[in-house]
VOGU-3710 file (C-alpha; in Angstrom, 3 decimals, decimal comma):
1> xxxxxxxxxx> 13,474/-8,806/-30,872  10,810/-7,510/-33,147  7,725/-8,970/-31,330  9,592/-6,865/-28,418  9,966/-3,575/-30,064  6,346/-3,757/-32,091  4,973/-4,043/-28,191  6,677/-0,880/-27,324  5,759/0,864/-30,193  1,935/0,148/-29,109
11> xxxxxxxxxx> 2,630/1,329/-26,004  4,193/4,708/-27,320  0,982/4,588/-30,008  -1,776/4,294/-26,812  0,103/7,031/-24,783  1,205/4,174/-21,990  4,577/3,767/-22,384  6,877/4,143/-18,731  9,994/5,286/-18,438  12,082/5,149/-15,441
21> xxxxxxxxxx> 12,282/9,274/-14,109  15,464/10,661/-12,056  13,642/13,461/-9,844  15,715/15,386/-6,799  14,083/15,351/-3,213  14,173/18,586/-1,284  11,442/17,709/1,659  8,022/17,821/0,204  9,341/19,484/-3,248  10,590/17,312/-6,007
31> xxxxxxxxxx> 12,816/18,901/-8,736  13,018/17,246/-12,475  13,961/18,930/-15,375  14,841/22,183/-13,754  11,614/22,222/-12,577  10,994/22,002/-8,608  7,364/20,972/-7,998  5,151/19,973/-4,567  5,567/16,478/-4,782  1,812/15,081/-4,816
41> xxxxxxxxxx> 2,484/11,422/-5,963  4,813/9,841/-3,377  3,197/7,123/-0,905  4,930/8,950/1,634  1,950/9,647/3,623  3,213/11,173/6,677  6,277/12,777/5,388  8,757/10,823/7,529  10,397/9,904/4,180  11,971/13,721/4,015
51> xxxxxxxxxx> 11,960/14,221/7,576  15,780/14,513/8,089  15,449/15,001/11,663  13,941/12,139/12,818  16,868/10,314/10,845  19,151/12,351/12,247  17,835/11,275/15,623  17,713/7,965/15,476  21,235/7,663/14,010  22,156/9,353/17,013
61> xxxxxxxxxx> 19,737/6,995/19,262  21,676/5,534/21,926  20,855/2,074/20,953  21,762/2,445/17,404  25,373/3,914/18,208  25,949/1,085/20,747  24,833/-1,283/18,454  25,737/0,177/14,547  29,000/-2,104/14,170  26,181/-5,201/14,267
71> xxxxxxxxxx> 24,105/-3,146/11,791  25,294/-4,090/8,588  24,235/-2,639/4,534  23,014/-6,254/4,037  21,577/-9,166/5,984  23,881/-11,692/2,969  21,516/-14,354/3,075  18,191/-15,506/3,903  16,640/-15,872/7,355  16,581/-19,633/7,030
81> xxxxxxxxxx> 20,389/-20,003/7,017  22,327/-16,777/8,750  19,977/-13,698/7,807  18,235/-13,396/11,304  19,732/-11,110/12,960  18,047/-10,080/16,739  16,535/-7,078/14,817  14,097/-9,142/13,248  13,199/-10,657/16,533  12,970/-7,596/17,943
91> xxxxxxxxxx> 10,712/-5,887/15,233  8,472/-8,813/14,946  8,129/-8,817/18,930  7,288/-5,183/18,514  4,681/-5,807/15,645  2,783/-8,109/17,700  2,523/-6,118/20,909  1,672/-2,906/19,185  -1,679/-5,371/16,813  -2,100/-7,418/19,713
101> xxxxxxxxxx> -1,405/-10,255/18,108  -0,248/-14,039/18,694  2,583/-13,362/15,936  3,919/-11,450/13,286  6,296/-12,605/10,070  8,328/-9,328/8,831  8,869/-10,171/4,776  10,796/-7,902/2,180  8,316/-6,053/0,742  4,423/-6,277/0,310
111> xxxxxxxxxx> 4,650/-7,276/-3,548  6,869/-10,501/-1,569  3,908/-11,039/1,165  1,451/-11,307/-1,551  3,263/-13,009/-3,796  4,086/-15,698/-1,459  1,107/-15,877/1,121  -1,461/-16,988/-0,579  0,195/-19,660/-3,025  1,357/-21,150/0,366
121> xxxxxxxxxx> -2,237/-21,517/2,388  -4,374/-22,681/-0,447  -4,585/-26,035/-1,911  -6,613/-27,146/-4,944  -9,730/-27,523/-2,908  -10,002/-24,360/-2,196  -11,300/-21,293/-3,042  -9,899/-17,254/-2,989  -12,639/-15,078/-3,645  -10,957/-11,531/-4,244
131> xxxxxxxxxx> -12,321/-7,768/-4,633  -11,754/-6,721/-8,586  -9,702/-4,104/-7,614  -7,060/-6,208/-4,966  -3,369/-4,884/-6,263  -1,603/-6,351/-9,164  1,186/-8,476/-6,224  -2,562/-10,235/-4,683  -3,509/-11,023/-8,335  -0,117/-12,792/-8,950
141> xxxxxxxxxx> -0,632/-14,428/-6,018  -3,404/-16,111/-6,753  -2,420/-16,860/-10,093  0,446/-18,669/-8,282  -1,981/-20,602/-5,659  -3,399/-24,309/-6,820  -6,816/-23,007/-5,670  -10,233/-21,826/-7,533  -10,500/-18,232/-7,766  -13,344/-15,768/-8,594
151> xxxxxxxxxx> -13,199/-11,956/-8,266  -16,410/-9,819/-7,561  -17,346/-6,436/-8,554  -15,291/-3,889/-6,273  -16,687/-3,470/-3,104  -20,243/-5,594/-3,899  -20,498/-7,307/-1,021  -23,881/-8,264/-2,267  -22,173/-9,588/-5,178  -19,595/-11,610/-2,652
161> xxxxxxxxxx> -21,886/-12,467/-0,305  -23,825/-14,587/-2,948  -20,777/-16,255/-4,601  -20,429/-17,429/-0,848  -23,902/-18,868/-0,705  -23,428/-20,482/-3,912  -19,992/-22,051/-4,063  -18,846/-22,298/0,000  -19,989/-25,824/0,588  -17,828/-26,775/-2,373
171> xxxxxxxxxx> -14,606/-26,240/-1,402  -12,753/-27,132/1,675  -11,429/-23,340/2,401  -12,055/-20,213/0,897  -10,627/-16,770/1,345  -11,583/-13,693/1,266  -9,736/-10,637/-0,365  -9,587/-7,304/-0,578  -8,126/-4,332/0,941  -8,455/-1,951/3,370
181> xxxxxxxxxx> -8,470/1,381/1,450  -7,694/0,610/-2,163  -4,304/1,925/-4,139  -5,611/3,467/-7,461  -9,629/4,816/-6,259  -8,611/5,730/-2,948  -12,219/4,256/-1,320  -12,492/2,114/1,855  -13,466/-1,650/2,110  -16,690/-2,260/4,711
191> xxxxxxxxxx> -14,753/-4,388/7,520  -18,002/-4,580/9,822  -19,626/-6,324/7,005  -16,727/-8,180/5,504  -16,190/-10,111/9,206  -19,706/-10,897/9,232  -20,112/-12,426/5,759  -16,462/-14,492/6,719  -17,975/-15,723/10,428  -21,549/-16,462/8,048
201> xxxxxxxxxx> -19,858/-18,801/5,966  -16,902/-20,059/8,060  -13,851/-17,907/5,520  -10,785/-16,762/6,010  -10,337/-12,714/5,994  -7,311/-11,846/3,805  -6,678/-7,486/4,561  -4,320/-5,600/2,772  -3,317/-2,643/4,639  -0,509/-1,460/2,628
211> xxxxxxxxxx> -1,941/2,564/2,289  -3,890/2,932/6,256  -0,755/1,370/8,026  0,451/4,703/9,480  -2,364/6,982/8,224  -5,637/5,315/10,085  -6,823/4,341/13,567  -5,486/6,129/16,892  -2,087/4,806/16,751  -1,697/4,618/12,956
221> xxxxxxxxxx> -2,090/0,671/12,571  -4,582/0,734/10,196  -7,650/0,878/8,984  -8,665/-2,332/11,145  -7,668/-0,835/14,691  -10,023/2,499/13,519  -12,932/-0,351/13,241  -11,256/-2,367/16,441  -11,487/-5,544/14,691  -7,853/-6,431/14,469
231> xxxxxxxxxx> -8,649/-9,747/15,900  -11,148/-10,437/13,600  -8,582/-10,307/10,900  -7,166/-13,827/9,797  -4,595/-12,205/7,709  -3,697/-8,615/7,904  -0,359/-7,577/6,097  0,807/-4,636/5,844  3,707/-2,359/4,474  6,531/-0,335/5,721
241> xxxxxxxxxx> 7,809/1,487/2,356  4,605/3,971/2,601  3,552/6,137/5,439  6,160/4,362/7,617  9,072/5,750/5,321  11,022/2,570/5,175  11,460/-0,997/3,092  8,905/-4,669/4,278  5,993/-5,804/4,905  4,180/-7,927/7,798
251> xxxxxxxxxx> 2,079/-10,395/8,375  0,183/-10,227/11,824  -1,630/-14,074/12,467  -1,618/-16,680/14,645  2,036/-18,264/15,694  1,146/-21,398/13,736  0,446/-19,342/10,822  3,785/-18,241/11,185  5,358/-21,002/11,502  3,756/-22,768/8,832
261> xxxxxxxxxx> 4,714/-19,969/6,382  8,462/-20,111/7,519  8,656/-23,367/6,118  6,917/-23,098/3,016  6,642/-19,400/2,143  9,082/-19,714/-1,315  9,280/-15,651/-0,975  10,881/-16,014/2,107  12,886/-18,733/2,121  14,744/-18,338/-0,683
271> xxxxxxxxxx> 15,041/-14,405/-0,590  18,355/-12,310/1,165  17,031/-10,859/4,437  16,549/-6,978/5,100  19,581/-5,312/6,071  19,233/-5,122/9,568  19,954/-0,985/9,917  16,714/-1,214/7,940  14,943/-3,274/10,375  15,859/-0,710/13,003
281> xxxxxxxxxx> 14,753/2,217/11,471  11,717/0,612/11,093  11,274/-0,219/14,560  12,337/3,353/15,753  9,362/4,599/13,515  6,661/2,681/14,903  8,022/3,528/18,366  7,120/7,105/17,424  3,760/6,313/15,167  1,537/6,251/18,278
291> xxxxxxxxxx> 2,703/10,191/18,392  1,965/11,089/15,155  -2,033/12,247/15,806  -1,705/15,581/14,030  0,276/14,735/11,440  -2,685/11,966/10,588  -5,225/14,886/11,725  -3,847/17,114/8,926  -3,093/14,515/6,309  -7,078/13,727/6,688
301> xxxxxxxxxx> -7,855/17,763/6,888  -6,281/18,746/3,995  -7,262/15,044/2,019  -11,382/16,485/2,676  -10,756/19,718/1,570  -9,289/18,847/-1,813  -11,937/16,741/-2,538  -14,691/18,970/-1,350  -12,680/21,800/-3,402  -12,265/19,178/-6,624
311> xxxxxxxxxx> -16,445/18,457/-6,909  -17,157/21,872/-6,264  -15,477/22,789/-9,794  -17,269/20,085/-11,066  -13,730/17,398/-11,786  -14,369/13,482/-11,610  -13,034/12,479/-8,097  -13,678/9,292/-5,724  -12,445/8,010/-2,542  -12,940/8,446/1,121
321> xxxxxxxxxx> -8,646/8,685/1,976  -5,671/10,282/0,991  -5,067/9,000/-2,110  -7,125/11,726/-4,752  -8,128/10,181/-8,167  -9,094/12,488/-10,652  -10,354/11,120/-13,409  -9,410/12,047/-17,147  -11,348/8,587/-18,668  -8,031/8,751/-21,037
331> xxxxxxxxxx> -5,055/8,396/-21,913  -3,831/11,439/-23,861  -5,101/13,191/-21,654  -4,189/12,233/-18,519  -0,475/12,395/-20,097  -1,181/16,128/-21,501  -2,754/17,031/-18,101  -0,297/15,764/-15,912  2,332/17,535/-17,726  0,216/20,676/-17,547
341> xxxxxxxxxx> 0,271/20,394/-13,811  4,170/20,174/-13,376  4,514/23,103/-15,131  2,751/24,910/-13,100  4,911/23,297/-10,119  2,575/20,181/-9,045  4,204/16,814/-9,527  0,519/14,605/-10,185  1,839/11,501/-12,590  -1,531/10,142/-14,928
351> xxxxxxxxxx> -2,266/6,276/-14,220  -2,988/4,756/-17,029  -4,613/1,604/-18,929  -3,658/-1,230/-18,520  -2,641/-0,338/-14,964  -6,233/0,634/-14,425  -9,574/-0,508/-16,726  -9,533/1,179/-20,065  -11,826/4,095/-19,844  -11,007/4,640/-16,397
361> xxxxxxxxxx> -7,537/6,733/-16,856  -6,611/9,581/-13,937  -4,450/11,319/-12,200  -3,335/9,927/-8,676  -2,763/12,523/-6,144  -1,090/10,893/-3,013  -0,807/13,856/-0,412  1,041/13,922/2,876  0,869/15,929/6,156  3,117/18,431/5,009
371> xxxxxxxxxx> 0,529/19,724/2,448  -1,271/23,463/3,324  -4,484/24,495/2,684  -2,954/27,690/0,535  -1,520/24,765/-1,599  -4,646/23,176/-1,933  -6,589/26,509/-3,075  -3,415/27,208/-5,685  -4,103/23,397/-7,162  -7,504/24,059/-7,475
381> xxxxxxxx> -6,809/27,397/-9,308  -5,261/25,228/-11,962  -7,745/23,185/-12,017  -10,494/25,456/-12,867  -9,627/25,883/-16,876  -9,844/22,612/-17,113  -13,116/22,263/-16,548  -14,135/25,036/-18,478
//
């Protein structure tokens, strides 16, 4: 036990230690210690997560209350053996209308997608060439794959574009990446440029769309239907526990994708399905998601103006989304500052090292279409001593 307590000690020494929290939800507020605060670090993008009417409609949906007796709190086994249930059917069938798509694969979560996709599709002659930043489930995944790997400088496409020239005619396959807007910086990937450096060197495109599914393109599918290159997209996977407000992940590929995965995705096939209640929630939410324009409209308003607002007091921001880094470069003080803002009724949690590089500590502000202006300008009030 000692090696095991001498680790946590470090961790308390270096200011990173986590500890599970036990916040209340009131809509966009979050209360904690006796303390209610505007909740600015949930992944719940488009506040459906809160929105208590839109549950209470669809548990009053016609087809749910015909159906809720075949809606049970678990699925009790995998989909292999009885955890199919028609809502998975349904909700895949839904998934590939709505991307266009050949096929999609519904999974448990995205940390199970990329944990299990990758390890599945490539061998030991091949090669997955990632983005430095991909999210700690892609690098586990490729740990977890017999292939070669290489990661290149985040978002240097130059830098990718000659590991391709070098190494491509070496391997049998190779893969590429990354994802669509990224979880910690909050920046965009180039897809124009990505497809043309896969179709230049005969890759596969792997596209994490875990934080645009719901927030980008016309009908909230993601950063790759705002560029209308879905079909250009080998692999696009993408989550439902964000912006959509429920639990999974997807894969949208070709049906022999598909089927190759159900029969060697270890993820999957040896995992307890979704409940299916969960995968009709789900489903109700993307029947709705095409509707949700000015919610997306003011989650990307009010996502400019804090970052406008942010450089003109001079803090450390980056990012072209939602997601807000602002960067403390340590530590102690992300910790002090973060506790700073939720006293003054903003709930902003620091991200720390090792989560991100060393030296490259913040505080992640995930904001939703709930968020005012006047709440912007009242953040930025606070923010001004610190720079000062």
């Amino acid at each position: 036990m000692e090696r095991y307590k001498e680790y946590l000690d470090t961790l308390v020494e270096n200011q990173a230690i986590r500890k599970l929290r036990n916040p209340v939800f009131q809509g966009n507020l979050i209360s904690e210690k006796q303390r209610e605060m505007l909740n600015l670090s949930s992944n719940d993008y488009l506040g459906l997560g809160c929105d208590r009417t839109l549950w209470k409609e669809f548990t009053q949906s016609e087809e749910f209350r015909e159906d809720s007796e075949y809606f049970p709190g678990s699925a009790c086994s995998s989909r292999l053996l009885t955890g199919n249930h028609s809502a998975y059917i349904s909700l895949e069938k839904k998934l590939a209308t709505l991307y266009g798509s050949e096929a999609a694969l519904v999974l448990n979560s995205g940390y199970h997608a990329n944990l299990g996709i990758l390890p599945a599709l490539a061998f030991k002659k091949d090669l997955i060439i990632a983005d430095k930043l991909v999210h700690a489930s892609l690098i586990d995944g490729i740990r977890l794959s017999f292939a070669d790997s290489v990661r290149y400088t985040h978002n240097d496409l130059d830098r990718l574009e000659s590991i391709l020239d070098s190494r491509r005619n070496d391997y049998e396959h190779v893969f590429i990446v990354t994802e669509s807007i990224f979880s910690m910086d909050g920046d965009c990937s180039d897809l124009p440029r990505l497809i043309a450096l896969k179709k230049k060197y005969a890759a596969f495109l792997y596209l994490d769309e875990a934080h645009a599914v719901g927030v980008r393109g016309p009908n909230g599918l993601g950063l790759a239907e705002e560029w209308g290159c879905i079909a250009e997209i080998d692999f696009l996977v993408g989550t439902f526990g964000k912006a959509i407000a429920s639990q999974g992940a997807f894969l949208i590929s070709s049906g022999l994708i598909k089927e190759y995965l159900v029969n060697t995705m270890r993820p999957l096939i040896y995992s307890t399905a979704l409940p299916p209640w969960n995968l009709k929630w789900t489903e109700y939410v993307l029947d709705h998601l095409s509707s949700m324009k000015e919610k997306r409209r003011s989650l990307h308003s009010v996502s400019n103006l804090l970052k406008r607002r942010l450089g003109e007091i001079g803090m450390q921001t980056s990012g072209e989304s939602h997601i807000v880094p602002i960067y403390m470069y340590d530590n102690e003080k992300a910790v002090r500052i973060s506790e700073y803002f939720r006293e003054h009724g903003f709930y902003v949690l620091p991200i720390r090292s090792p989560t991100v590089p060393p030296g490259s500590e913040r505080l992640r502000i995930s904001l939703n279409a709930s968020v005012t202006p006047e709440q912007i300008e009242t953040f930025i009030a606070l923010c001004k001593p610190i720079t000062e």
